[in-house]
Structures are given as structure tokens and as C-alpha cells.
C-alpha positions as CSV (number, residue, x, y, z in Angstrom):
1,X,62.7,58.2,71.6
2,X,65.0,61.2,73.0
3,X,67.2,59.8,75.8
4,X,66.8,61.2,79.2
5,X,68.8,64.6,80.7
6,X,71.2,63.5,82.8
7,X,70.5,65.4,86.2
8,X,72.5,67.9,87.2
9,X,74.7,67.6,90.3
10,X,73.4,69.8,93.7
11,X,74.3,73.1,93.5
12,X,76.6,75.1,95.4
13,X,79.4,72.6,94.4
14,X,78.4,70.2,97.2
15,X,79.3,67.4,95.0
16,X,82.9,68.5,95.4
17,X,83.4,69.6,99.0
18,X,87.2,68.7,98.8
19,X,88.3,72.1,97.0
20,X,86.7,73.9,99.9
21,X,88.4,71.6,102.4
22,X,91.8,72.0,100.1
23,X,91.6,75.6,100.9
24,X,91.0,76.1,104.3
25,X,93.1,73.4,104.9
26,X,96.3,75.1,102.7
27,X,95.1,78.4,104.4
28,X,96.1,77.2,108.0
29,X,99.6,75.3,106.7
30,X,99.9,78.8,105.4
31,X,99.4,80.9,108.1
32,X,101.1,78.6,110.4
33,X,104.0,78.6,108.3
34,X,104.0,82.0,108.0
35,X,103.8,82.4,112.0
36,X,107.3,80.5,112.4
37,X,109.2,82.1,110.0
38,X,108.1,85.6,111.4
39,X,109.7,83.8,114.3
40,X,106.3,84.7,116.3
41,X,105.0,81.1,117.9
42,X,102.8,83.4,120.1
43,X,100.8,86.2,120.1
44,X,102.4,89.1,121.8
45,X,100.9,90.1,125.2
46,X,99.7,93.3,126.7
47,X,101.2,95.3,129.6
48,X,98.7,93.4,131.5
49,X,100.1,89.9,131.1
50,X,103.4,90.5,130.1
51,X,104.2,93.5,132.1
52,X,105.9,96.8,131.0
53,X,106.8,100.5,132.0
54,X,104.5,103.0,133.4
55,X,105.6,106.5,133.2
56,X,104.1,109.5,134.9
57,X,104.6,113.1,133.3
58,X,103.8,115.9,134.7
59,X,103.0,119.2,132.8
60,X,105.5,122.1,133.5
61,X,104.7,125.8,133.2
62,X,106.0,127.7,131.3
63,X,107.1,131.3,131.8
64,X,104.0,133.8,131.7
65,X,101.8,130.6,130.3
66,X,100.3,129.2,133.5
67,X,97.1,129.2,132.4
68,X,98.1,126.7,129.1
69,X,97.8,123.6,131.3
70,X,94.1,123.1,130.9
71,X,92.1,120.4,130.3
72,X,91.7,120.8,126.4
73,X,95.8,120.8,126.1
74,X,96.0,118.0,128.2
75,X,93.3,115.8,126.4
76,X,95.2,117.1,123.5
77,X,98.8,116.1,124.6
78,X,97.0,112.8,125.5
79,X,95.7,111.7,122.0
80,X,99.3,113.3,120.7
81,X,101.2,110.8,122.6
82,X,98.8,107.9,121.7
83,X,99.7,108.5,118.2
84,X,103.8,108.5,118.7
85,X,103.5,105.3,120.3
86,X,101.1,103.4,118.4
87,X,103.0,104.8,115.0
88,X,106.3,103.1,116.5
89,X,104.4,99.7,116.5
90,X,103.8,99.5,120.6
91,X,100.0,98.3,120.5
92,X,97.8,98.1,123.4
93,X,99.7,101.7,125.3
94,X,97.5,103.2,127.8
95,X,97.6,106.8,128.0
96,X,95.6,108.8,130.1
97,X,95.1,111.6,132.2
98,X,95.5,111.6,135.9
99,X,94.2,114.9,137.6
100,X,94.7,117.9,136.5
101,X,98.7,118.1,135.3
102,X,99.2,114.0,134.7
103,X,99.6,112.1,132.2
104,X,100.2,108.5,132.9
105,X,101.7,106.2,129.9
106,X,101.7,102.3,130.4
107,X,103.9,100.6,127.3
108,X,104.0,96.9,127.1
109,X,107.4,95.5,127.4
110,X,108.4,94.6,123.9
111,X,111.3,96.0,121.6
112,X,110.3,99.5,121.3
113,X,109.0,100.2,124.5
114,X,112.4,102.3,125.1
115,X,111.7,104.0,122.0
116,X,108.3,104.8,123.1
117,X,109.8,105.9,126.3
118,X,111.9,108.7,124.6
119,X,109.3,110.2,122.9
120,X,106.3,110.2,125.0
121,X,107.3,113.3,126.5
122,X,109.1,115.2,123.9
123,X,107.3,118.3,123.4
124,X,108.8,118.2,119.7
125,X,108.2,122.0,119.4
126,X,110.4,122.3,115.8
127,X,111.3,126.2,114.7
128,X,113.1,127.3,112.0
129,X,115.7,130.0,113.2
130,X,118.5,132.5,111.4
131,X,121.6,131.8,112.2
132,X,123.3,135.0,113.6
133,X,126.2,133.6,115.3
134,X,128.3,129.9,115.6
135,X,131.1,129.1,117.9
136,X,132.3,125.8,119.4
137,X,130.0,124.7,122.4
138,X,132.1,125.1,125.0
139,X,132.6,128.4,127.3
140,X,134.3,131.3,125.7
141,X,135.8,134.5,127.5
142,X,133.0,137.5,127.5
143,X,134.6,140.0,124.6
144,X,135.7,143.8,126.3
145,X,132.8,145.7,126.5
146,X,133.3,149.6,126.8
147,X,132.7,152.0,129.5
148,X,129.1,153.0,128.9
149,X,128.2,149.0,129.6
150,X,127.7,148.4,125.8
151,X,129.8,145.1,123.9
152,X,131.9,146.3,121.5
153,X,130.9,145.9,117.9
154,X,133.8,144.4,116.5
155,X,134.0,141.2,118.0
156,X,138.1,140.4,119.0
157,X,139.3,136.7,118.8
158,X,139.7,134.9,122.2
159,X,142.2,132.3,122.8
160,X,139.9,130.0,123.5
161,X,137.2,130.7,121.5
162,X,138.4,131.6,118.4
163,X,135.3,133.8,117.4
164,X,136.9,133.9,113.6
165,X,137.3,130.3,113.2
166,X,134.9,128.4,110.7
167,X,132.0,127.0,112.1
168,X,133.1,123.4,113.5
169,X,133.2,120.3,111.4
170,X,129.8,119.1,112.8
171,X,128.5,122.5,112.5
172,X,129.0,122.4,109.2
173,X,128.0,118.9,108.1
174,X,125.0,118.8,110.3
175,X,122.6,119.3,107.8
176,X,121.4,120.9,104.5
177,X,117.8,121.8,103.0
178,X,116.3,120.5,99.8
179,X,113.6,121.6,98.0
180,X,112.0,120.8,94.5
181,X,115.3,118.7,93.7
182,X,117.7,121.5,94.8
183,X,120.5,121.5,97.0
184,X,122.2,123.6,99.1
185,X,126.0,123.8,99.5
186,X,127.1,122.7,102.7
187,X,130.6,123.6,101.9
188,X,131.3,126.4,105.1
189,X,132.3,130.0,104.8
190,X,134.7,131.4,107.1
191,X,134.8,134.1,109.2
192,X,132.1,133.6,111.7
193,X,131.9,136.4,114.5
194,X,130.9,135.4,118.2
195,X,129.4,138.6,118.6
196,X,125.4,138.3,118.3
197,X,124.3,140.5,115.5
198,X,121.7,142.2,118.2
199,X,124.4,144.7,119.6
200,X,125.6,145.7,116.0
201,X,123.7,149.0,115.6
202,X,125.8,151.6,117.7
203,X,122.1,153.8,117.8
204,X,120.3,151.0,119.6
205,X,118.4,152.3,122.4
206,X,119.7,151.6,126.3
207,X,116.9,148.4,126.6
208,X,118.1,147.0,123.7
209,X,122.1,147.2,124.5
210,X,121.6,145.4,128.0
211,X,119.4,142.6,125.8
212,X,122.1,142.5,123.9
213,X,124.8,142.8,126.5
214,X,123.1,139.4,128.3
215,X,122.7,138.2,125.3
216,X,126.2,138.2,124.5
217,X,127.1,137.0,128.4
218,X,124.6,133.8,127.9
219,X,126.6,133.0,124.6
220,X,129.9,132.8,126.0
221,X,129.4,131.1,129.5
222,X,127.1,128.4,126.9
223,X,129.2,125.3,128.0
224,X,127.4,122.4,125.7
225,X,129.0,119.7,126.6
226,X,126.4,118.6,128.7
227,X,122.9,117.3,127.9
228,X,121.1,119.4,130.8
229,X,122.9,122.4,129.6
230,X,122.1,122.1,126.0
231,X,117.9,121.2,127.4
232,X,118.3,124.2,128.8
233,X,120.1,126.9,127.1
234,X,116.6,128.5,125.3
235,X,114.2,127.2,128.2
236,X,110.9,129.3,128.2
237,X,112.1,131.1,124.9
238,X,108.9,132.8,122.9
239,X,109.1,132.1,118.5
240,X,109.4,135.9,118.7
241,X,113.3,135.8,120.8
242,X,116.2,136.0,119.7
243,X,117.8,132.7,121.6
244,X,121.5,130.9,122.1
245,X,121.4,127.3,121.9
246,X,123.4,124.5,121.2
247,X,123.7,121.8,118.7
248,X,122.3,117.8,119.2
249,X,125.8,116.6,119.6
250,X,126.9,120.0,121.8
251,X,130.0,120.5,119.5
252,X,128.7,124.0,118.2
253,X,126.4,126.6,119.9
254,X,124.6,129.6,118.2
255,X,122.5,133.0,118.4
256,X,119.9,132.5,116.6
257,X,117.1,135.5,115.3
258,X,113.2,135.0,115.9
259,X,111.3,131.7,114.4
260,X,110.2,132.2,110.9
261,X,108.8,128.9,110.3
262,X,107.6,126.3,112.9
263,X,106.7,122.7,112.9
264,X,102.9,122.9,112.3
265,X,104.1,124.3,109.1
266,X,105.4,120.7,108.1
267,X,102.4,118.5,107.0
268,X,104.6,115.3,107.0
269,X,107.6,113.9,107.3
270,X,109.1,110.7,106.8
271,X,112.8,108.7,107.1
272,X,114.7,108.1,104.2
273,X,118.2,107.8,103.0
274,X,120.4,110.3,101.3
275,X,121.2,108.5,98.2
276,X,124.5,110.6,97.5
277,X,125.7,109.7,100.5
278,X,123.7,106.7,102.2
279,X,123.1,108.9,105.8
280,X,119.7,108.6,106.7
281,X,117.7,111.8,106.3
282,X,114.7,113.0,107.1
283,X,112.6,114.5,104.7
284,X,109.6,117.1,104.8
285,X,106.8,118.5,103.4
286,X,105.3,121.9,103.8
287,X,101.8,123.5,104.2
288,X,101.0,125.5,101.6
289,X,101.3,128.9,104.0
290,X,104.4,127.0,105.3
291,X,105.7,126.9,101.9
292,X,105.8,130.3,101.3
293,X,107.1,131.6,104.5
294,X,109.8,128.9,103.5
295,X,111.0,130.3,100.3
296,X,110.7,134.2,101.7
297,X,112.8,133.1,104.7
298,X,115.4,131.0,102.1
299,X,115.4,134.3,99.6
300,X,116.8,136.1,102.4
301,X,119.0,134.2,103.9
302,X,120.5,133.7,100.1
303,X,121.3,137.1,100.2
304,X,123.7,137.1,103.4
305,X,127.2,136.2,104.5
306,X,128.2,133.3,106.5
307,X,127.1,132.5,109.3
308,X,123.8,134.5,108.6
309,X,123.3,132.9,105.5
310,X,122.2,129.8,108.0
311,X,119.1,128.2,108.8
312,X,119.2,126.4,112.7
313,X,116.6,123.8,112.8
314,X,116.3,123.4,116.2
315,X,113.9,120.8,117.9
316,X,112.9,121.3,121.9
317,X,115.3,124.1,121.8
318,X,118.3,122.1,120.1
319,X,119.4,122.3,117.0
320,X,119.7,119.5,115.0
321,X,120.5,120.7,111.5
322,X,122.1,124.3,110.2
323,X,122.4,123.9,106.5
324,X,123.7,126.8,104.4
325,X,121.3,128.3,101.9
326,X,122.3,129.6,98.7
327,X,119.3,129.9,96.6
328,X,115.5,130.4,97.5
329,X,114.0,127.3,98.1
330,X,110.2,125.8,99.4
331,X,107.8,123.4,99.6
332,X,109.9,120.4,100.6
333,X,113.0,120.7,103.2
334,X,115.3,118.0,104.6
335,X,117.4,117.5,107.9
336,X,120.5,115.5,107.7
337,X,123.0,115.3,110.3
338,X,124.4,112.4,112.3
339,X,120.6,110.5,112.2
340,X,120.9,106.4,112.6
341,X,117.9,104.7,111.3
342,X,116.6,104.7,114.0
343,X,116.9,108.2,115.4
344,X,115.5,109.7,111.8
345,X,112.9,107.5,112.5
346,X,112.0,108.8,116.1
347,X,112.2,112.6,114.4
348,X,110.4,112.3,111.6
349,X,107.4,110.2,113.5
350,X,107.0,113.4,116.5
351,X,107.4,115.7,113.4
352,X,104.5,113.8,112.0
353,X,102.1,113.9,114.8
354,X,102.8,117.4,116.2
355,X,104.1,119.0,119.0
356,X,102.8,118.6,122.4
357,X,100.7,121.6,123.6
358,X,102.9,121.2,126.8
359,X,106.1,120.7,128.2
360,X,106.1,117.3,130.6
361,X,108.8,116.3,133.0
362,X,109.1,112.3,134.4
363,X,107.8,112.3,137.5
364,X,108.3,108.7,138.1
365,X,109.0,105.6,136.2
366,X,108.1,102.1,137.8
367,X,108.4,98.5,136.0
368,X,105.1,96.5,136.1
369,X,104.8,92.9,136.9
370,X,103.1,90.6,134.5
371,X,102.3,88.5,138.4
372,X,98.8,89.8,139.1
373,X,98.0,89.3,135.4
374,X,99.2,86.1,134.7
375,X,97.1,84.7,137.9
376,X,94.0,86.4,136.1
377,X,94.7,84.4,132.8
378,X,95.4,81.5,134.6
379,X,91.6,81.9,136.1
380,X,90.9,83.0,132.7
381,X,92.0,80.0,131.0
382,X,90.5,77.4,133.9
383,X,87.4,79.1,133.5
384,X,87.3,79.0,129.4
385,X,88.3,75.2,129.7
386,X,85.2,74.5,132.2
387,X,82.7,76.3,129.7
388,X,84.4,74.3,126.5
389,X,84.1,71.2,128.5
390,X,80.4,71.8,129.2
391,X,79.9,72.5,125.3
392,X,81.7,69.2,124.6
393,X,79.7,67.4,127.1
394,X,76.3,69.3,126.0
395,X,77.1,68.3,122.3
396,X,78.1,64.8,122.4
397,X,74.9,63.8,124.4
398,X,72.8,65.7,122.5
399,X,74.1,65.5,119.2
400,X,76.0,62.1,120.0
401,X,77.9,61.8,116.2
402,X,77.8,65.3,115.2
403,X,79.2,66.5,118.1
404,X,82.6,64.9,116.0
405,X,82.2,67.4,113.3
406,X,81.6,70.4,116.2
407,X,84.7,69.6,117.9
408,X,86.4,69.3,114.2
409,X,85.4,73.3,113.4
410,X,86.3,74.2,116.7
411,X,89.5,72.9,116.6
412,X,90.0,74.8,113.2
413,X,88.6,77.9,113.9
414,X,91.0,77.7,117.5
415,X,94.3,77.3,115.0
416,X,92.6,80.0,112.4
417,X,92.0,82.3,115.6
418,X,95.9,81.7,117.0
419,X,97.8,82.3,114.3
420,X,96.2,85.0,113.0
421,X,96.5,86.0,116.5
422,X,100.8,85.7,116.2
423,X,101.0,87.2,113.0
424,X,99.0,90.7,113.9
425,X,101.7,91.3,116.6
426,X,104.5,92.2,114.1
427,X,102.0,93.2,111.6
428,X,99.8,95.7,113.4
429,X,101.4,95.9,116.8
430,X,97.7,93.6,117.9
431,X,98.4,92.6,121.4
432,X,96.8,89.9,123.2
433,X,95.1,91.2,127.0
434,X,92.7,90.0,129.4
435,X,89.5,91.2,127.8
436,X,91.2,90.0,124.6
437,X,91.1,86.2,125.9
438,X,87.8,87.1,127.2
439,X,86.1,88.1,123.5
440,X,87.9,84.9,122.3
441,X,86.4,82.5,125.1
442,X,82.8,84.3,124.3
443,X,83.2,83.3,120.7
444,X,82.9,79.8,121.8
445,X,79.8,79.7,122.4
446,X,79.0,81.9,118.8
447,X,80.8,79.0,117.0
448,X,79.0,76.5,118.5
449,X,76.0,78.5,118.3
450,X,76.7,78.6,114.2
451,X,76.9,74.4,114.3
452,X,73.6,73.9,115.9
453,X,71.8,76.1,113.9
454,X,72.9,74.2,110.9
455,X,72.3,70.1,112.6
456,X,68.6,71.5,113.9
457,X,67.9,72.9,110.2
458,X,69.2,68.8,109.0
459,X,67.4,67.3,111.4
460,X,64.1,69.0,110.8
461,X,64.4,67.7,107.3
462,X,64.9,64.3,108.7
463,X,61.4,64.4,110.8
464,X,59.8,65.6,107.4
465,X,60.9,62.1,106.3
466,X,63.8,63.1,104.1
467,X,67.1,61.0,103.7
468,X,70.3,62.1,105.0
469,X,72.0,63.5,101.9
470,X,69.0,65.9,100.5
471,X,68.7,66.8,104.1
472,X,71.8,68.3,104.2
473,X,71.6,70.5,101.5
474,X,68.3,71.3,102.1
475,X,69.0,72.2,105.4
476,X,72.2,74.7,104.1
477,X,70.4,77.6,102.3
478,X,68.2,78.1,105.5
479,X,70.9,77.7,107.6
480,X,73.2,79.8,106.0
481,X,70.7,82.8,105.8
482,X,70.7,82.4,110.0
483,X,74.0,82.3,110.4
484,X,75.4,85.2,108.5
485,X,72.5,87.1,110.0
486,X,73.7,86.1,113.7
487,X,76.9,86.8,113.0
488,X,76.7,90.4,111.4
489,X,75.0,91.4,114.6
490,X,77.7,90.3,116.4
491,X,79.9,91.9,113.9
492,X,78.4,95.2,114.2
493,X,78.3,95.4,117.8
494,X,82.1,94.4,118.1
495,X,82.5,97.1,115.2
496,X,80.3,99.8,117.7
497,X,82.6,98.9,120.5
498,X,85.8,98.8,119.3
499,X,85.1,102.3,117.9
500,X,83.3,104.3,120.9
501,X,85.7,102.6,123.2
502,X,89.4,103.2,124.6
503,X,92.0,101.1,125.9
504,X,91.7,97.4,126.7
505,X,88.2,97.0,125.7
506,X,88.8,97.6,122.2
507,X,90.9,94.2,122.3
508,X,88.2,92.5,123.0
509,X,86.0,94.2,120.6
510,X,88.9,93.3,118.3
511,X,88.9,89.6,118.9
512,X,85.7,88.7,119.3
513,X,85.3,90.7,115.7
514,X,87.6,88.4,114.2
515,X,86.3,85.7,115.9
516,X,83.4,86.2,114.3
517,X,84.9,86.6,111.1
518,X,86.7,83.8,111.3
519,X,83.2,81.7,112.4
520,X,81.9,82.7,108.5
521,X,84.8,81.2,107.1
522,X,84.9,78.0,109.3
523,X,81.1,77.2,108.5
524,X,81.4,77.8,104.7
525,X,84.9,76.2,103.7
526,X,85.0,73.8,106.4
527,X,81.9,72.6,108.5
528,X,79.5,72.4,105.6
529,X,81.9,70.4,103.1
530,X,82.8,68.2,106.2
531,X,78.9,67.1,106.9
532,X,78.6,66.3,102.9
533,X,80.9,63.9,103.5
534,X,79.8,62.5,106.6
535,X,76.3,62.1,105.0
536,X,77.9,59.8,102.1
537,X,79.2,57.5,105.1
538,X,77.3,54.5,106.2
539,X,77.3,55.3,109.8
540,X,74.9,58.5,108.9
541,X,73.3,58.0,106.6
542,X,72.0,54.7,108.0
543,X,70.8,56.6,111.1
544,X,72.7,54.8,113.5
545,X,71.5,55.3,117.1
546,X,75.0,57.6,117.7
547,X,74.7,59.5,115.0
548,X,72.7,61.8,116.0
549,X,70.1,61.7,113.2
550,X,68.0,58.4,114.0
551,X,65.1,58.9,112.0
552,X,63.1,57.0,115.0
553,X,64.8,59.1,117.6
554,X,63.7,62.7,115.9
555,X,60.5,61.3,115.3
556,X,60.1,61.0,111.5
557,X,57.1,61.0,109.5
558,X,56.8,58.3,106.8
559,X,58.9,58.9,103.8
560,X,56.7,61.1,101.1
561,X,55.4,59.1,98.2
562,X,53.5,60.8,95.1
563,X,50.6,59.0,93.6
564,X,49.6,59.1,90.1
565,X,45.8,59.2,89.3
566,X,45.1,56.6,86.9
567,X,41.7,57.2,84.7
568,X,40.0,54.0,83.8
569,X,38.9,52.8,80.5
570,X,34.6,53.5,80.1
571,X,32.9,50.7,78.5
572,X,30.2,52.7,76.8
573,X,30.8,54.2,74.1
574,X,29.9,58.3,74.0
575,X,26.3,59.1,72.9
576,X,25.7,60.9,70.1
């Protein structure tokens, strides 16, 4: 006689629902963990709760471009500045338009919102100029200039500008390119003459030796020593112009010859350090058309004598770097100078994003006050308590006994929820706001909804007159098919919203998202495991009055016997 098959335990590994409880439960030490040694107990808060710095820029005109400030530059300045600020990690920045010249910015207070305020309204307009001429940045005596009004061509040595002197130390050392591996030599050469190369041909027409005669006059009374001098030295300059300017630091000021590459030639750029020297550097990539108007540019300049043989970078009219070229170069360039981390950062993320169409001026900067806020999440937070006191109150006398496993998964899916919440803040920049704390109070009431989907589906299987334990796993595949079901609509419609919308809203598309994410998890690893132990436990599976599945209370029907048809033996024989 074969001996019987040993049955085979429930599947869907409900006969082990501690590994699933192991897991969720190492998940949250985990993540809790992890939320104190990022030294973030809380999530970060937005500008609404925690206050912050709202800045008003105003679009300036520039010379014979009035009719640039329009509304497609400023909607473009707009999304611009949304990307500087969000790459620098400030989350939850609201920029927008306000008329028809602007822009308002509100940044969270937090540890880069001074960063953020820098380069909001950095135009970050980045040519690539010829040197012509270099001199130190302060104010030098006007070289004799002849009869007929014209400068002399050879340039005589001042006292106090001494035009033949090498470039200065931080002239020199600003910067170098390097491209495909290959550097330049940022070793100076001396003999650099003050006198812009404009006014060298003694044929030039009459327009072009007054040009060149102001030209020469703005160069020597240059005095960049200050920071609103050196702003302002190539204000309202075209590419096409030949321009003085002075360096970053104002130690050094040039004439430098038209652009031949700009910034919407770089396709990226990115902070690194020099590993000759350990500066920090910033290093760039080229277009392919950027590329080659590189190398043409870098042939040339190969070709010339110091200071011509010079390249200015100069940013907003500044120049940052002037590296000597010696050797043809494209495709990849880098600026070096006196950059922290910090401030190689800040260049290479506006070199990144583009320049602004604009120019924009503060108009006014005020503090905000996380006051009005805070009374709002205090209403908030009274209100969210009310409504998770009514579910309590609803479950327990409804669900008497199971309402103990409800408040259990809430209570996870709350500690899931925060720290998750704590770590997104240095993660992502995720900042917590009003309609933030409003999607996660609505999730309530879709993790609640997610428990009594499951305890109706167990109790139905009670009334059909079925014990506890079967019940329950039963009742699961059913369940489970409602849930995710509920849940991916929620999903997609906090997907939809976070998506088509803009500012604030999107955080609480964003956490009532994860909230729902968060309600898969909690069901699956935690809620279901939890009820297959409850059901082994006398108190349930007896259907005690408070448990909340009294067979006699949900109205049972008698438990389902089969009968077997017995035939009975015939006493007469068949007939032939």
C-alpha cells in the first residue's frame, strides 16, 4: 500500500511570514539608521514652512535690443534659472514671472540658498576673445597722440603703467586650455604693448582712428580695482566689438578682438581638479561646430606673439582665464585660475545650463518668515490628527481586533514614509511643504482603504463558513488583485500631476506617489504576514466576540460538508 503525499504547505510562503516581517523590519532599522548618520532627523522644509529669500529681478535693456525683453526670453530666462538652482541641490525654488520684465525667485533657507542667490541672475554670457593687449588693472596715463588726433603707433612706456612689462603674475597663471590631452604653456612672454592693436595700421580710415583713439582712452582710464568697474568695463558690448575688460580678480585688464567662440558652443561642463597641480578646474566640452571654430581660432593664435597669442575667456564681460596657446587645439578646453570648489562649481553649473537671454538687475531682496506657514501646518497637523482619530475610532468599533493590525501597518508605513522623507533632502534636494503634508495626510485614508479591502475579502470567507486560517489566504489573491489595482490609479494620477504641474503641487503629487508606493510594500511584507500570524492565535481563530471575525456576528453559514454516495448491495442476482 503506497503511503500518502505529504501535503504541500500554502503557497506564497505564508507558512513562513517571518522572512517577510525580517525584511521590512531590517528595512526601517536601515533607513532609520541611515537618516541619523546623514545627520538628517527631519525632513527638510520648504520656503513655506521654513522660510527663505525672495528675490526680484528685473530685465535690463540692452543697447539697441529693446525689443529682446519679450515674453518667449523671459519664459526662457525663467526655466534657465529653475535649472541653476535645482542643479545646486535647493529643491522646492519658485521661479516665476511677474509682469512683463519680473522674474521673482523664492529659495528655501538652507545651505545653498546664497549660492543660488549668486547665480540666479547671472546672465553667464561666456565668449571666447583674442587677446590684443594686457596691462595691470589699474589706471594708466593716455600715451602722446599726434597732431592729426591719431595715437601713436609705437606705444611708449609710462611710469605707471609700464606698457612693456610682462603680463602680471595672475594674468599669467589665470588659466590654460586643454584639449585632446594637450597642454598649453602658461609660461608668459614679455613684451606686452598697451597700445590696442586697432590703431596699428597708419592707412586706417578717419572712423576707424577715433574708434581706435577711444578705444585706447577707455583702456587707460580702466581702473579694475573695483567690482562695479570691472561689471562694467564691456557693458552693452556686441560678440562682433572689439572690448577692454578686466580680469575676475581686477589685477590685469585687456583689449580684446571680436568673439570667436561663445558659450552655446560648450555642450557641458563640469568641476574637476587639476591633477598636476590639485587647483580645481573646470573642464569643457565642445559642439561639434564649436569644435572647429575652436581649433581655427587656436591655429591662429599659435601663430602670433605675446600677448596676441592669448585666448580671454571672459564670462558677463570678465575674464576669468587667458591661457597662452601654442599649438592648435579643439574639442575639449579648460579654465583654471584661482577657482575654490566651490566657485568652479558655480561656473561650470551656469556654463551647463546656458546663458540667460537677458540681463537682470535685483530689484529687491526681502527675507520670508516661516510664521504664516508654520500656523498653517499647525492647522494642518490638528486637522490630519482629527481625521486619523476618526479612522482609529471607525476601525476599532467596526473591526474591534483587527483594527490592532491596522494601527500596526499604519504605524510602519508613517516610519517608512518619514525617513524616506529625511533622507530625499540631501539626496534629491525633496523638500517637505504644505501640499506635501497634505498628499501624505490623504494617503491615510488610501492605507486604510488597502486594510479593509483585505479583512472584508477574510471575512466574506468566514460567512461562506470557512475557518480562520484558509480564510486568510483565500481571501489574499482577491485582495491583492484590488489593491494593486487601487493603488496604480492612484499612482498614475500622482504620476499625471506631478508632471503637468509646477511649483508646490508637484510636492504633493510627490508624496502622495510615494505614499502609495510605500502602501504596496506595507501590505505585502508587512500586513499580510502579520494577519497569518494572528490567524494561528487562539484569540482569532476562536472567533472571539473582539476579534472582529465572530462567525455568529458576520453571519456564517454552516461549515461545508461533502457526502459520499454509497451504492447498496442488490440481492438478486442479474438475469441472464
Amino acid at each position: 500500500m503506497a503511503a500518502p503525499k505529504k501535503s504541500r504547505g500554502p503557497a506564497g510562503g505564508q507558512g513562513r511570514p517571518g522572512r517577510s516581517l525580517a525584511l521590512i523590519l531590517i528595512a526601517m532599522v536601515a533607513l532609520t539608521g541611515g537618516m541619523f548618520l546623514a545627520d538628517q532627523p527631519t525632513p527638510r522644509l520648504g520656503i513655506d514652512l521654513a522660510g527663505g529669500t525672495s528675490i526680484t529681478l528685473e530685465a535690463k535693456s540692452e543697447p539697441g535690443q529693446e525689443s529682446a525683453i519679450n515674453k518667449t526670453n523671459m519664459d526662457t530666462a525663467v526655466q534657465i534659472m529653475e535649472r541653476r538652482v535645482n542643479g545646486l541641490g535647493v529643491s522646492e525654488a519658485e521661479v516665476q514671472t511677474q509682469g512683463d520684465r519680473n522674474i521673482i525667485v523664492n529659495i528655501p533657507k538652507g545651505t545653498n540658498s546664497a549660492q543660488a542667490r549668486e547665480q540666479v541672475g547671472t546672465t553667464a554670457k561666456l565668449y571666447f576673445r583674442p587677446v590684443l593687449t594686457v596691462a595691470q588693472g589699474t589706471p594708466t596715463p593716455t600715451p602722446n597722440a599726434s597732431s592729426s588726433g591719431k595715437p601713436s603707433p609705437s606705444a611708449s612706456t609710462s611710469d605707471k603703467g609700464k606698457a612693456s612689462a610682462t603680463p602680471s603674475a595672475s594674468a599669467s597663471t589665470q588659466g590654460r586650455a586643454v584639449t585632446d590631452g594637450l597642454k598649453t604653456d602658461s609660461s608668459p612672454t614679455p613684451k606686452a604693448s598697451t597700445t590696442p592693436k586697432a590703431d596699428a595700421t597708419p592707412s586706417a580710415s578717419a572712423a576707424d582712428q577715433a574708434a581706435a583713439a577711444k578705444l585706447q582712452k577707455q583702456f587707460a582710464e580702466l581702473d579694475c580695482s573695483s567690482k562695479a568697474s570691472r561689471s562694467k568695463a564691456a557693458l552693452g558690448a556686441k560678440p562682433t566689438d572689439t572690448v577692454v575688460a578686466c580680469s575676475s580678480e581686477g589685477d590685469a585688464k585687456y583689449v580684446l578682438g571680436p568673439a570667436q567662440v561663445s558659450g552655446t558652443d560648450v555642450d557641458s561642463a563640469k568641476a574637476a581638479i587639476d591633477q598636476t597641480n590639485g587647483q580645481w578646474i573646470v573642464q569643457m566640452e565642445f559642439t561639434k561646430g564649436g569644435a572647429k571654430k575652436f581649433q581655427k581660432i587656436t591655429g591662429q593664435l599659435a601663430q602670433q606673439q605675446s600677448p596676441q597669442n592669448q585666448f580671454a575667456i571672459a564670462l558677463d564681460g570678465e575674464v576669468v582665464s587667458a591661457p597662452y596657446v601654442r599649438t592648435a587645439l579643439s574639442a575639449n578646453a579648460e579654465i583654471s585660475g584661482s577657482f575654490t570648489q566651490q566657485s568652479a562649481d558655480d561656473l561650470a553649473n551656469v556654463l551647463s545650463y546656458g546663458a540667460l537671454p537677458l540681463s537682470f538687475k535685483e530689484q529687491s531682496v526681502t527675507t520670508v518668515t516661516a510664521a504664516l506657514g508654520g500656523e498653517q501646518l499647525q492647522a494642518g497637523l490638528i486637522a490630519g490628527a482629527i481625521g486619523l482619530a476618526l479612522v482609529v475610532i471607525y476601525l476599532v468599533a467596526y473591526y474591534r481586533g483587527l483594527a490592532l493590525i491596522a494601527l500596526l501597518s499604519l504605524t510602519a508605513s508613517g516610519i517608512l514614509t518619514y525617513t524616506i522623507m529625511s533622507l530625499l533632502g540631501p539626496a534629491i534636494g525633496f523638500a517637505l511643504n504644505l501640499p506635501a503634508v497634505c498628499g501624505a495626510i490623504v494617503a491615510i485614508g488610501i492605507t486604510a482603504d488597502s486594510f479593509i479591502v483585505y479583512f472584508e475579502r477574510i471575512r466574506d470567507e468566514i460567512r461562506e463558513g470557512r475557518t480562520l486560517r484558509p480564510a486568510v489566504e483565500r481571501a489574499w489573491p482577491r485582495a491583492r488583485r484590488t489593491i494593486l489595482v487601487s493603488d496604480f490609479v492612484s499612482f498614475l494620477a500622482a504620476a499625471v500631476l506631478f508632471v503637468v504641474t509646477v511649483g508646490k503641487v508637484q510636492g504633493f503629487a510627490f508624496t502622495l506617489g510615494l505614499t502609495t508606493l510605500l502602501d504596496v510594500v506595507v501590505v505585502f511584507l508587512f500586513t499580510k504576514p502579520v494577519m497569518t500570524l494572528m490567524a494561528r492565535t487562539k484569540f482569532f481563530s476562536s472567533g472571539h466576540p473582539w476579534s472582529g471575525l465572530d462567525p455568529k456576528r458576520l453571519g456564517a453559514k454552516p461549515p461545508l460538508r461533502r457526502s459520499r454516495r454509497v451504492n447498496a448491495p442488490t440481492d438478486h442476482p442479474k438475469e441472464a
